[in-house]
PDB file of N, CA, C, O and CB in Angstrom:
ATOM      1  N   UNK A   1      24.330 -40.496   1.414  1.00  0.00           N
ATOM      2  CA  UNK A   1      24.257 -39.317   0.584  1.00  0.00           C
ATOM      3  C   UNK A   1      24.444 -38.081   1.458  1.00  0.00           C
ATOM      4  O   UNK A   1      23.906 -37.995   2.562  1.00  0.00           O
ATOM      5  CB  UNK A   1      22.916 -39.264  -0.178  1.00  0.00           C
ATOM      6  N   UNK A   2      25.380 -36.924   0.835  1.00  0.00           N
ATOM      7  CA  UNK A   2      25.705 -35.945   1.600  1.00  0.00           C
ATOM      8  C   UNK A   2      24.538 -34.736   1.208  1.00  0.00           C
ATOM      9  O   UNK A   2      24.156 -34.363   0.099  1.00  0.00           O
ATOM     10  CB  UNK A   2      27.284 -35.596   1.352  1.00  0.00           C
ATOM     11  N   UNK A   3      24.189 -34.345   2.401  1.00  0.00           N
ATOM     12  CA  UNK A   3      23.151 -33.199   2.839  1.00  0.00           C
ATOM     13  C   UNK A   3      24.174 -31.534   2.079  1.00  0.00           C
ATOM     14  O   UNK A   3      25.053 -30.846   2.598  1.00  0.00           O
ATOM     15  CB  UNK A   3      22.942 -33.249   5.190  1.00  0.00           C
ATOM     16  N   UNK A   4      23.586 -31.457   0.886  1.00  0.00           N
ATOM     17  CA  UNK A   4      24.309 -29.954   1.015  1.00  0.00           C
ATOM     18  C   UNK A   4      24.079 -28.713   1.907  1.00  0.00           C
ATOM     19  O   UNK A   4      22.939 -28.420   2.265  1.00  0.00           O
ATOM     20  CB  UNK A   4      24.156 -29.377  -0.118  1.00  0.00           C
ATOM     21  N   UNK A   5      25.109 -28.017   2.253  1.00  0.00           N
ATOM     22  CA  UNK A   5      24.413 -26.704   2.610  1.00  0.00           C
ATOM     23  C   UNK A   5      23.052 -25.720   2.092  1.00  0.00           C
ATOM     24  O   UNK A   5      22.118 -25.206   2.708  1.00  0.00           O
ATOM     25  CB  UNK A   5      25.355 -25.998   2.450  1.00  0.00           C
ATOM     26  N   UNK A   6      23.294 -25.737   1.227  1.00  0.00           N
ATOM     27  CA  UNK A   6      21.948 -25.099   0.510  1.00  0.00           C
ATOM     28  C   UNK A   6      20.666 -25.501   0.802  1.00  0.00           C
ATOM     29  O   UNK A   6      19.666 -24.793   0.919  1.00  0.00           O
ATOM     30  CB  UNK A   6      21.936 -25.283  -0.847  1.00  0.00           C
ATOM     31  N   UNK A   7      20.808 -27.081   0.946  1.00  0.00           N
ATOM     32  CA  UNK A   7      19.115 -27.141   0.839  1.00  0.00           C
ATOM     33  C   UNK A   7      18.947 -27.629   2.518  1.00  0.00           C
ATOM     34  O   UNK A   7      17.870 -28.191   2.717  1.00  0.00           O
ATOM     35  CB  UNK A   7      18.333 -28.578  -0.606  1.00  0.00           C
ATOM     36  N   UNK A   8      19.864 -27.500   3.779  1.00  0.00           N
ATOM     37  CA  UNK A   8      19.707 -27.799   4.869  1.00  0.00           C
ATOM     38  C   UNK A   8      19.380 -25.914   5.500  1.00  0.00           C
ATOM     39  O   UNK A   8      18.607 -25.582   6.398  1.00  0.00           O
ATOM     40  CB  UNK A   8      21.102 -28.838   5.378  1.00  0.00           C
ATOM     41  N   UNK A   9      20.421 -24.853   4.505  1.00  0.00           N
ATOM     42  CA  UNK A   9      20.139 -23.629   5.041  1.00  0.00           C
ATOM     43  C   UNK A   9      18.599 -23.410   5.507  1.00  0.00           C
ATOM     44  O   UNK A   9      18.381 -23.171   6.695  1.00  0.00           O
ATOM     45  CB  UNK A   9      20.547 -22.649   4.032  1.00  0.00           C
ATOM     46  N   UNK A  10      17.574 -23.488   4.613  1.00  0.00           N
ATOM     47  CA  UNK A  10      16.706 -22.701   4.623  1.00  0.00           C
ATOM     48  C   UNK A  10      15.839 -23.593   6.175  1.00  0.00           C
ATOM     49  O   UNK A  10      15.282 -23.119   7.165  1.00  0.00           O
ATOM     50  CB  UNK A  10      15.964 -22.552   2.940  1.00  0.00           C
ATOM     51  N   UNK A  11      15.994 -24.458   5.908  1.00  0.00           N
ATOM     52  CA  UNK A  11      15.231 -25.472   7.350  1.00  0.00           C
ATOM     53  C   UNK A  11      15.524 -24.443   8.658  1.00  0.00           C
ATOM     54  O   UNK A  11      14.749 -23.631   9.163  1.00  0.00           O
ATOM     55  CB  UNK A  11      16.278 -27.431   7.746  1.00  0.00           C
ATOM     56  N   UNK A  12      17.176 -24.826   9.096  1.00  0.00           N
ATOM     57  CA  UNK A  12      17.803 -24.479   9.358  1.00  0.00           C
ATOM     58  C   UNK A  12      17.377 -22.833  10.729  1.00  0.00           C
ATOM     59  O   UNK A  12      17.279 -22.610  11.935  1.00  0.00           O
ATOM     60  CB  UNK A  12      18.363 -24.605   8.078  1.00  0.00           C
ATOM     61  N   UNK A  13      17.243 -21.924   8.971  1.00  0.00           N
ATOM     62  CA  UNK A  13      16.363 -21.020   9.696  1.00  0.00           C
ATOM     63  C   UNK A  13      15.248 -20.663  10.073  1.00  0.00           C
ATOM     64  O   UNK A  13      15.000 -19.725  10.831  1.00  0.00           O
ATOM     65  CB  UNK A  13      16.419 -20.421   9.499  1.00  0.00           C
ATOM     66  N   UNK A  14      14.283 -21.610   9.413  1.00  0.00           N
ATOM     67  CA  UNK A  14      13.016 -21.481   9.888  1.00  0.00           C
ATOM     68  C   UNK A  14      12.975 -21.944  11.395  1.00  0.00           C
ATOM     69  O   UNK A  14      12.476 -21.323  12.333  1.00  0.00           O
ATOM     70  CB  UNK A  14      12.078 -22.259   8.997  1.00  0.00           C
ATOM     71  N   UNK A  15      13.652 -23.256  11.426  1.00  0.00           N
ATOM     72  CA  UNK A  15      13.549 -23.627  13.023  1.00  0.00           C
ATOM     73  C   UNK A  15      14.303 -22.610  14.274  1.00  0.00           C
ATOM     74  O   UNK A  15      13.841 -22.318  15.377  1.00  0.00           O
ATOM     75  CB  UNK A  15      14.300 -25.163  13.151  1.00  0.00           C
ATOM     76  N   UNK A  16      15.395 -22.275  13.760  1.00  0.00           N
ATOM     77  CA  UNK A  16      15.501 -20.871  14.713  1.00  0.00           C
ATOM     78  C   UNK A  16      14.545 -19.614  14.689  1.00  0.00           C
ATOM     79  O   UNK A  16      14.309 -18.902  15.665  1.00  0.00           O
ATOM     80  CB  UNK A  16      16.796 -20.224  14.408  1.00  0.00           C
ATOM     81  N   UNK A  17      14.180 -19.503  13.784  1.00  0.00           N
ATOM     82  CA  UNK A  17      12.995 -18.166  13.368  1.00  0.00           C
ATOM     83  C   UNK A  17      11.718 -18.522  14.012  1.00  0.00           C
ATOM     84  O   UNK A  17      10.909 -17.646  14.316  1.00  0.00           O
ATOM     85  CB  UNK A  17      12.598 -17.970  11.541  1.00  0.00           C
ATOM     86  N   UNK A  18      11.425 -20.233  14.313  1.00  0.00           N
ATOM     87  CA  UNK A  18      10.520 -20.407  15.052  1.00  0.00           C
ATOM     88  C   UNK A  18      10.327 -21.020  16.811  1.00  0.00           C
ATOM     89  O   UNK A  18       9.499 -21.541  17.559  1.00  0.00           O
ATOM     90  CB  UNK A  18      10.025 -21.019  14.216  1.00  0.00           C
ATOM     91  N   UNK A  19      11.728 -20.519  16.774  1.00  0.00           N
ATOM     92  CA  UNK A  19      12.047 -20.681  18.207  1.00  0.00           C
ATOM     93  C   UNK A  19      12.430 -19.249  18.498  1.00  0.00           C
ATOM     94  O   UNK A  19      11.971 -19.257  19.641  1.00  0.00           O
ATOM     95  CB  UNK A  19      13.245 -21.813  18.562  1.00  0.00           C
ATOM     96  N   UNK A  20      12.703 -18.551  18.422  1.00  0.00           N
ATOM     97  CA  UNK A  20      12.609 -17.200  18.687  1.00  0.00           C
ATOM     98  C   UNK A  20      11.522 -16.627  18.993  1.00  0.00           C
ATOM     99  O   UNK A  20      11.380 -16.023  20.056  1.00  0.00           O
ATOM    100  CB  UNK A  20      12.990 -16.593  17.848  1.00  0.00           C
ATOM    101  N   UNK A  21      10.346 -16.773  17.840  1.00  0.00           N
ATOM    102  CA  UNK A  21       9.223 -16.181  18.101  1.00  0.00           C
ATOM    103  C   UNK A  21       8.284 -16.838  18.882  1.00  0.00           C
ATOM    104  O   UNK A  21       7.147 -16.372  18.965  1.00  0.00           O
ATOM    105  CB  UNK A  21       8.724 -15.858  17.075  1.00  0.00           C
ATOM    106  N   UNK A  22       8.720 -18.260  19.700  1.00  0.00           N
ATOM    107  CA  UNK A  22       7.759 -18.765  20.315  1.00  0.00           C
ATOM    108  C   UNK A  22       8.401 -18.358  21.876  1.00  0.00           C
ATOM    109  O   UNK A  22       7.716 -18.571  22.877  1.00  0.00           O
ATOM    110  CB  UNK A  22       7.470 -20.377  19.860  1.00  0.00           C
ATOM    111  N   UNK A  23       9.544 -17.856  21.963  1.00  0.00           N
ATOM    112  CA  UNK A  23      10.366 -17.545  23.337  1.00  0.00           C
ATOM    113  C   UNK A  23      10.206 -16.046  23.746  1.00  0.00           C
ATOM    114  O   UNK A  23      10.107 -15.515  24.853  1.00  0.00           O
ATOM    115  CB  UNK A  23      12.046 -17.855  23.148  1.00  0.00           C
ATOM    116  N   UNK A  24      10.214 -15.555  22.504  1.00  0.00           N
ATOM    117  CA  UNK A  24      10.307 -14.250  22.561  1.00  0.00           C
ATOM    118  C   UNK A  24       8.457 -13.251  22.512  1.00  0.00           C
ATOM    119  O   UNK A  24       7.954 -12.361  23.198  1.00  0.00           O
ATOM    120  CB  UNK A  24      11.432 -13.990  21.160  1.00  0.00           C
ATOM    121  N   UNK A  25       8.004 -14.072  21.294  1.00  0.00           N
ATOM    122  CA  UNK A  25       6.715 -13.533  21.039  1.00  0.00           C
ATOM    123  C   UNK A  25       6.713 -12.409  20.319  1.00  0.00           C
ATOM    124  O   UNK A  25       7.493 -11.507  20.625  1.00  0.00           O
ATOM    125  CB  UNK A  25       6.042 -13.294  22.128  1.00  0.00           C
ATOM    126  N   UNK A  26       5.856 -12.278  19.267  1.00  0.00           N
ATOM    127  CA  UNK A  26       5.954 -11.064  18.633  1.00  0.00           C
ATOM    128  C   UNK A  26       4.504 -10.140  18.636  1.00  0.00           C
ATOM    129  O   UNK A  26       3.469 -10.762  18.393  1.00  0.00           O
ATOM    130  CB  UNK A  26       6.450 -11.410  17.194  1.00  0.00           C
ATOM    131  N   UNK A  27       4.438  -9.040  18.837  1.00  0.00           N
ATOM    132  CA  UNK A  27       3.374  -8.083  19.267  1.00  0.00           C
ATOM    133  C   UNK A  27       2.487  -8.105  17.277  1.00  0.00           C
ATOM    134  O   UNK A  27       2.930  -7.666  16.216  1.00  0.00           O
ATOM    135  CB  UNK A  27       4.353  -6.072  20.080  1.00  0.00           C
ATOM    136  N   UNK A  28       1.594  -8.591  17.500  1.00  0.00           N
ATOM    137  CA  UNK A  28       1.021  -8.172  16.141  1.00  0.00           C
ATOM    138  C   UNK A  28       0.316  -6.776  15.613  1.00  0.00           C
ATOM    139  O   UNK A  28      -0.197  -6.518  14.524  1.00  0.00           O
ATOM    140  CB  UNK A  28       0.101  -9.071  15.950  1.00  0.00           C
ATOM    141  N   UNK A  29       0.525  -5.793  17.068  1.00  0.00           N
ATOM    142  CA  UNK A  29       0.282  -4.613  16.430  1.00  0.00           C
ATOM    143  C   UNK A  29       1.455  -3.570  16.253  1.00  0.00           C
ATOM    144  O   UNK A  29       1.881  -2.887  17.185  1.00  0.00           O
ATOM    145  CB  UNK A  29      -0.757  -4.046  17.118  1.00  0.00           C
ATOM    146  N   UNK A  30       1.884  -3.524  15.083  1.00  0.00           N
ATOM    147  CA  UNK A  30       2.942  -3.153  14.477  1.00  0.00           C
ATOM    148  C   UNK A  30       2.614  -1.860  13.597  1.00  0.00           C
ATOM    149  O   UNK A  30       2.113  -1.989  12.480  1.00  0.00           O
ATOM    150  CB  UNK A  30       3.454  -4.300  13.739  1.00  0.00           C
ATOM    151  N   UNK A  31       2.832  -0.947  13.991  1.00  0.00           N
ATOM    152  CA  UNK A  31       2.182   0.702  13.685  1.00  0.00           C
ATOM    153  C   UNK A  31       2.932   0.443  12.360  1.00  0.00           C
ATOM    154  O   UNK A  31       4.079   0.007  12.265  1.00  0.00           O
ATOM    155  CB  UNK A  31       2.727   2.416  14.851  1.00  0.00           C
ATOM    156  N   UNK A  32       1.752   0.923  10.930  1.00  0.00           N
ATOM    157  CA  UNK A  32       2.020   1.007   9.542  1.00  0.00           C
ATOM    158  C   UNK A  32       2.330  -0.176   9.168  1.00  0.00           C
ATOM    159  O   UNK A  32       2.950  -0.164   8.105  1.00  0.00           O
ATOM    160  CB  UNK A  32       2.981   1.886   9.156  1.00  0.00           C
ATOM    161  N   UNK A  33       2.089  -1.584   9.764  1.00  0.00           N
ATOM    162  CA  UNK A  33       2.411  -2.876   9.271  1.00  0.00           C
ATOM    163  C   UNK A  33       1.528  -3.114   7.822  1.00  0.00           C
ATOM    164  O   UNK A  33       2.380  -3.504   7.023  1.00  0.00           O
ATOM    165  CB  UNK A  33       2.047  -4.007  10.483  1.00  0.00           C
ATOM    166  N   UNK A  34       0.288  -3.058   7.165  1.00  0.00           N
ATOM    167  CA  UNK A  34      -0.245  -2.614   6.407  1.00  0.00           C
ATOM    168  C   UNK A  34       0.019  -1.779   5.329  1.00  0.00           C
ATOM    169  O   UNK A  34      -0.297  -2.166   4.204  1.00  0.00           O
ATOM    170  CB  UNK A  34      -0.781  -2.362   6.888  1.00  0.00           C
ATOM    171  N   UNK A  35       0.570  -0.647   5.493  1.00  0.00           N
ATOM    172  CA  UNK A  35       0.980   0.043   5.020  1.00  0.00           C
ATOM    173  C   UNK A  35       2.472  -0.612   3.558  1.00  0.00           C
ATOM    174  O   UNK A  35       2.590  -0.566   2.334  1.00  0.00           O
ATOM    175  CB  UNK A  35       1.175   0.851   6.297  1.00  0.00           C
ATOM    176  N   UNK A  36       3.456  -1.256   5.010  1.00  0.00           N
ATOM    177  CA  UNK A  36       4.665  -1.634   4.509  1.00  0.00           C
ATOM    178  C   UNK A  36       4.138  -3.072   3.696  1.00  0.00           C
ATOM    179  O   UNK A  36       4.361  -3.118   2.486  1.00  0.00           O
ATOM    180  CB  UNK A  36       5.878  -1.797   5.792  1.00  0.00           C
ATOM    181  N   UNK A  37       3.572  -4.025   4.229  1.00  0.00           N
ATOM    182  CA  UNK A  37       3.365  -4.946   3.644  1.00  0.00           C
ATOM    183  C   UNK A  37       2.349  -4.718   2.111  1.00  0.00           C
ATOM    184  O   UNK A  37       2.480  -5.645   1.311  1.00  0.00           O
ATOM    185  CB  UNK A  37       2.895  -5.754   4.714  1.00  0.00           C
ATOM    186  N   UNK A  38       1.378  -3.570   1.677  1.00  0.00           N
ATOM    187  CA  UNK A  38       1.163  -3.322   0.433  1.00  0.00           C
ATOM    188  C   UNK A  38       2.304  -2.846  -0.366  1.00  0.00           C
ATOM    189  O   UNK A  38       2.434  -3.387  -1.464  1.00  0.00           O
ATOM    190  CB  UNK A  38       0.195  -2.511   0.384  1.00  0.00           C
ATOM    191  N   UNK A  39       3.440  -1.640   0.075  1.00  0.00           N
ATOM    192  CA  UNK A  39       4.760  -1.345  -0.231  1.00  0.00           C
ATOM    193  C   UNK A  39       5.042  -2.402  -0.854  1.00  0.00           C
ATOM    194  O   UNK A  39       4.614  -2.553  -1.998  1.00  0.00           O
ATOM    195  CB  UNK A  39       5.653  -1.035   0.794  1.00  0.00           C
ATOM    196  N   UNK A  40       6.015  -3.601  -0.091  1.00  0.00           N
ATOM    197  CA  UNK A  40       6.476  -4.565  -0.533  1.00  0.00           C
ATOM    198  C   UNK A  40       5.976  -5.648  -1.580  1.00  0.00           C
ATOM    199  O   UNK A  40       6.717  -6.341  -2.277  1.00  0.00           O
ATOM    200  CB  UNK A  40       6.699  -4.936   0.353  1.00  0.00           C
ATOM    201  N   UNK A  41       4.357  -5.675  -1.568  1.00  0.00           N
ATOM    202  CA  UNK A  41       4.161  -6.091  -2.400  1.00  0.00           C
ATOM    203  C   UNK A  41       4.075  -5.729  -4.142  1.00  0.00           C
ATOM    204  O   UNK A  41       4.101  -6.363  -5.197  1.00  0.00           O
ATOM    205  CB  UNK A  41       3.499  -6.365  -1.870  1.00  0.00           C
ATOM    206  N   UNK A  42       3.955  -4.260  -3.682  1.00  0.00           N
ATOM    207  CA  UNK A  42       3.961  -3.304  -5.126  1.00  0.00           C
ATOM    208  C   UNK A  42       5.388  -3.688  -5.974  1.00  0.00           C
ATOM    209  O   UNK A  42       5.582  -3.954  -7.160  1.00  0.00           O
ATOM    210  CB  UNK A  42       3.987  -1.356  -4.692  1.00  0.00           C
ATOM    211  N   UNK A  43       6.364  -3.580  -4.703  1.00  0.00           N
ATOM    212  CA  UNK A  43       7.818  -3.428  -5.535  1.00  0.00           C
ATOM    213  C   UNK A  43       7.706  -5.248  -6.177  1.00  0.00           C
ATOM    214  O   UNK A  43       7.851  -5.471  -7.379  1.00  0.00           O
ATOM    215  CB  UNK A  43       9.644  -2.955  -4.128  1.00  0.00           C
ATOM    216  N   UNK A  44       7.499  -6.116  -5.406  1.00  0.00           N
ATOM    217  CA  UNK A  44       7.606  -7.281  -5.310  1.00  0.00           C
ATOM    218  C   UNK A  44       7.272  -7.630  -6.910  1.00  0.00           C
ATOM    219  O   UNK A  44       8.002  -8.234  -7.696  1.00  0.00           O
ATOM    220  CB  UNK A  44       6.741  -7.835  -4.141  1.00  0.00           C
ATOM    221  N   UNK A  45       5.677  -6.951  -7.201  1.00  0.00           N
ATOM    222  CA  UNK A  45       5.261  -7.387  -8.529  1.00  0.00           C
ATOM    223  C   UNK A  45       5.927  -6.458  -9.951  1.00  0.00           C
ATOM    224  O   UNK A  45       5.839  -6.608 -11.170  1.00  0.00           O
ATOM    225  CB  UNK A  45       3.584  -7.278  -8.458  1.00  0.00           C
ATOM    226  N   UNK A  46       6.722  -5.295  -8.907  1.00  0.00           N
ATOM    227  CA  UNK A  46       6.937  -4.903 -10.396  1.00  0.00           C
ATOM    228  C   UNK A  46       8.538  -5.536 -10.806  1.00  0.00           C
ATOM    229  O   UNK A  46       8.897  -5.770 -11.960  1.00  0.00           O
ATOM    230  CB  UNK A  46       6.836  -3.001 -10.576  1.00  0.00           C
ATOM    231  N   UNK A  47       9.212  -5.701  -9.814  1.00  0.00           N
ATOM    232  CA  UNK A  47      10.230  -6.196 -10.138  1.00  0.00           C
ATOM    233  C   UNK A  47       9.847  -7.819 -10.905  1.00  0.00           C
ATOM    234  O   UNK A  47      10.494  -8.148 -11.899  1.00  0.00           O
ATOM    235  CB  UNK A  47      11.102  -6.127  -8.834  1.00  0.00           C
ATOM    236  N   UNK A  48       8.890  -8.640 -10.411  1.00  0.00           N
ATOM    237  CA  UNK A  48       8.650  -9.904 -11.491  1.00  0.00           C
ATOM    238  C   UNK A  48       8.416  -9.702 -12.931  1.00  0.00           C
ATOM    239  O   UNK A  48       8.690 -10.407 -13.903  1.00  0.00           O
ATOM    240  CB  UNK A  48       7.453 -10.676 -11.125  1.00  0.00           C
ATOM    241  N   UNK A  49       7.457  -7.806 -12.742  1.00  0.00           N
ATOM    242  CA  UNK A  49       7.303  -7.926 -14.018  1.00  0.00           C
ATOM    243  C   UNK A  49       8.040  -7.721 -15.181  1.00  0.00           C
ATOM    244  O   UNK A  49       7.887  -8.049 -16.358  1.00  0.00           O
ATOM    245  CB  UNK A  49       6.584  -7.454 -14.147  1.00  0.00           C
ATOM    246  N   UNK A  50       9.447  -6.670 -14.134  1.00  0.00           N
ATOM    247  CA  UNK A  50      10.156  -6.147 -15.246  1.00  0.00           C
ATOM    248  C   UNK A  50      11.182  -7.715 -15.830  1.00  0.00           C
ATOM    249  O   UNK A  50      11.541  -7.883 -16.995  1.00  0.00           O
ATOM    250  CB  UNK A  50      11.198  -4.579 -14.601  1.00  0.00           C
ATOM    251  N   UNK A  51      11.493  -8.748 -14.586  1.00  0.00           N
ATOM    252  CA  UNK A  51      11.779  -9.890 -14.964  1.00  0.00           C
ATOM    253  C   UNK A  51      11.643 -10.976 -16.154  1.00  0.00           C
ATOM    254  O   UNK A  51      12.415 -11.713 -16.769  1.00  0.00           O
ATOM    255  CB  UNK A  51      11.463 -10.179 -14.263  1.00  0.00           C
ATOM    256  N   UNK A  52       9.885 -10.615 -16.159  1.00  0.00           N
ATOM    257  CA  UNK A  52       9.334 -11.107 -17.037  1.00  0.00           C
ATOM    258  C   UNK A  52       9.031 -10.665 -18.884  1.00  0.00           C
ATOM    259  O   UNK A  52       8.546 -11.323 -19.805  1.00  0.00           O
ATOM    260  CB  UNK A  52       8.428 -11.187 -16.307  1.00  0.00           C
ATOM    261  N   UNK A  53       9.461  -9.572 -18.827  1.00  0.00           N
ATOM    262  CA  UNK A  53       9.437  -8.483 -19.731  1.00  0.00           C
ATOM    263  C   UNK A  53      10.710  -9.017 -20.357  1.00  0.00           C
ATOM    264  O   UNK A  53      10.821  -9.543 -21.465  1.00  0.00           O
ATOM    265  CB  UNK A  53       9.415  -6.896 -19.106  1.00  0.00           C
ATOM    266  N   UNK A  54      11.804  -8.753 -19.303  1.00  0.00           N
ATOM    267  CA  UNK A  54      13.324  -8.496 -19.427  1.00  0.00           C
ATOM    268  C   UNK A  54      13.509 -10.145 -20.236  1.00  0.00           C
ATOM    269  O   UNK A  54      14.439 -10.219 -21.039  1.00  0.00           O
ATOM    270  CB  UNK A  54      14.327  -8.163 -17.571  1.00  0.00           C
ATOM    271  N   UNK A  55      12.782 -11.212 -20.056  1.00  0.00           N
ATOM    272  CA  UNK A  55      12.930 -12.658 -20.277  1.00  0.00           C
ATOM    273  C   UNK A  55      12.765 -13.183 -21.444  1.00  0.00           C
ATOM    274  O   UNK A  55      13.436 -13.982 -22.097  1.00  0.00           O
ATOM    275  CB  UNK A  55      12.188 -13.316 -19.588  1.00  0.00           C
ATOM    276  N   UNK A  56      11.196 -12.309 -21.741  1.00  0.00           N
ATOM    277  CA  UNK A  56      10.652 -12.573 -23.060  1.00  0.00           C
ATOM    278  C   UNK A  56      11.515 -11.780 -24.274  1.00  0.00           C
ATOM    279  O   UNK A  56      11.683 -12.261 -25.394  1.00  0.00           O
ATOM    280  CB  UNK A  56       9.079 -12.104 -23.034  1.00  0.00           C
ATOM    281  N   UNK A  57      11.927 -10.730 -23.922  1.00  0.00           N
ATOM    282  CA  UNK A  57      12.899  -9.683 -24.958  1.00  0.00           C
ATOM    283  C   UNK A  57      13.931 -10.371 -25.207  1.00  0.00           C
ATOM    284  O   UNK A  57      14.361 -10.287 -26.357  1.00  0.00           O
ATOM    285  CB  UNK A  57      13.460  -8.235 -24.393  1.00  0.00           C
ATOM    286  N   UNK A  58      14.784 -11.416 -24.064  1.00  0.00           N
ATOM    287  CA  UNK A  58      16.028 -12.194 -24.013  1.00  0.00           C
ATOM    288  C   UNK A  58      15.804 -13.455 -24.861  1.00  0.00           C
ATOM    289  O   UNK A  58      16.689 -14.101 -25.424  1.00  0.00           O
ATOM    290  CB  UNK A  58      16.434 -12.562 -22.510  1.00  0.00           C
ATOM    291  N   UNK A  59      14.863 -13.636 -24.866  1.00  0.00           N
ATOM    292  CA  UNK A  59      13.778 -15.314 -25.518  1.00  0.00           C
ATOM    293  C   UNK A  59      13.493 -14.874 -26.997  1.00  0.00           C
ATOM    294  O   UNK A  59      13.504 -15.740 -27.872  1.00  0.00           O
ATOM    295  CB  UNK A  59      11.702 -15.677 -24.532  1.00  0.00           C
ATOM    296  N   UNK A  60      13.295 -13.851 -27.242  1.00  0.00           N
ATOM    297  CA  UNK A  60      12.697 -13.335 -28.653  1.00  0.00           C
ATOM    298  C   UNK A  60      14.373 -12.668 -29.065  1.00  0.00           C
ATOM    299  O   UNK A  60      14.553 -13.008 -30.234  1.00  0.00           O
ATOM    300  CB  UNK A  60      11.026 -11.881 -28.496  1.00  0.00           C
ATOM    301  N   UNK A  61      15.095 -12.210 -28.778  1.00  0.00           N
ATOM    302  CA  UNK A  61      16.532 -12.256 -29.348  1.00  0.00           C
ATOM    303  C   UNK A  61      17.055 -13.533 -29.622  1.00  0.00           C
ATOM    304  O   UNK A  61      17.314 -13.954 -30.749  1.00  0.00           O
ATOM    305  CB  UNK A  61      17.482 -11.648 -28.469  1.00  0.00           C
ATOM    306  N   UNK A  62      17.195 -14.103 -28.619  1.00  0.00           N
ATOM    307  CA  UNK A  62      18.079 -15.772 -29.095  1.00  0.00           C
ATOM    308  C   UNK A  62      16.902 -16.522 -30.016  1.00  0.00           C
ATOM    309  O   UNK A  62      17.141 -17.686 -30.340  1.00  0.00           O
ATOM    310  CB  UNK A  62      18.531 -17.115 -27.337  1.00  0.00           C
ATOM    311  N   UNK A  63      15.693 -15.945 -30.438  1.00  0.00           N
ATOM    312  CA  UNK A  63      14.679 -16.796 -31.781  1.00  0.00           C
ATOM    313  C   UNK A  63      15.151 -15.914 -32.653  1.00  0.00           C
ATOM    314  O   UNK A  63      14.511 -16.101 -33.687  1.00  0.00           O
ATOM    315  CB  UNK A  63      12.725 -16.872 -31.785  1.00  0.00           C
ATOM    316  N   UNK A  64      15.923 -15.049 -32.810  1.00  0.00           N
ATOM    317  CA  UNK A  64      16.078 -13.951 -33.863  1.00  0.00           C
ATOM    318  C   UNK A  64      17.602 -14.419 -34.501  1.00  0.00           C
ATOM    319  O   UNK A  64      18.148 -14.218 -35.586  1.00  0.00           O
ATOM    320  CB  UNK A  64      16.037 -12.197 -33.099  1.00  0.00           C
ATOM    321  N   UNK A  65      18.007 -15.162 -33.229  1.00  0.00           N
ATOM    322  CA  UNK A  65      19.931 -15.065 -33.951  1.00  0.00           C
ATOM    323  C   UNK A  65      19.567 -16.489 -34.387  1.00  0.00           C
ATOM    324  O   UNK A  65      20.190 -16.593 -35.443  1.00  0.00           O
ATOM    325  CB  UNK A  65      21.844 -14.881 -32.550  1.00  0.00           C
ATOM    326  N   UNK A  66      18.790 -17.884 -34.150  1.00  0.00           N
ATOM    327  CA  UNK A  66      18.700 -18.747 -34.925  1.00  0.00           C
ATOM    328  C   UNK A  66      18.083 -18.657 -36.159  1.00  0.00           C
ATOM    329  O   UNK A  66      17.973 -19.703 -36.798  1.00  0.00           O
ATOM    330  CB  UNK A  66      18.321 -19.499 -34.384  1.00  0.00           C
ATOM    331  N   UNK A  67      17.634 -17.569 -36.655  1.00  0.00           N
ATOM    332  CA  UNK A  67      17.173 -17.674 -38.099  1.00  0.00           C
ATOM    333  C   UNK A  67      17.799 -17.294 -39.218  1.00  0.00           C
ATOM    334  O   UNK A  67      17.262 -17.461 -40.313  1.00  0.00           O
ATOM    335  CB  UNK A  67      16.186 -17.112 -38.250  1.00  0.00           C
TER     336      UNK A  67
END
């Protein structure tokens, strides 16, 4: 059975992503790291929510054109 690209990508980079940071090392004090990581999470949830919004409106149209 053939290995697709897709599901070998993501391995792939973790094992370089974790050979980097074990060669290289990364400083965990990262000025405003805190900061950015609440950021990202703000956008993170509103974009699911507008997803989720955007899904149910798409879900409740296609129950509207079968009736």
């Amino acid at each position: 059975m053939k290995i697709s690209w897709e599901r070998l990508f993501p391995f792939l980079i973790s094992i370089i992503t974790t050979f980097l940071v074990a060669v290289f090392g990364v400083s965990p004090a990262i000025s405003g790291l805190e900061k950015m990581l609440d950021g990202s999470i703000t956008f993170t949830s509103i974009i699911i929510g507008f997803l989720g919004a955007l899904l149910a409106i798409l879900f409740l149209a296609c129950l509207d054109l079968r009736l």
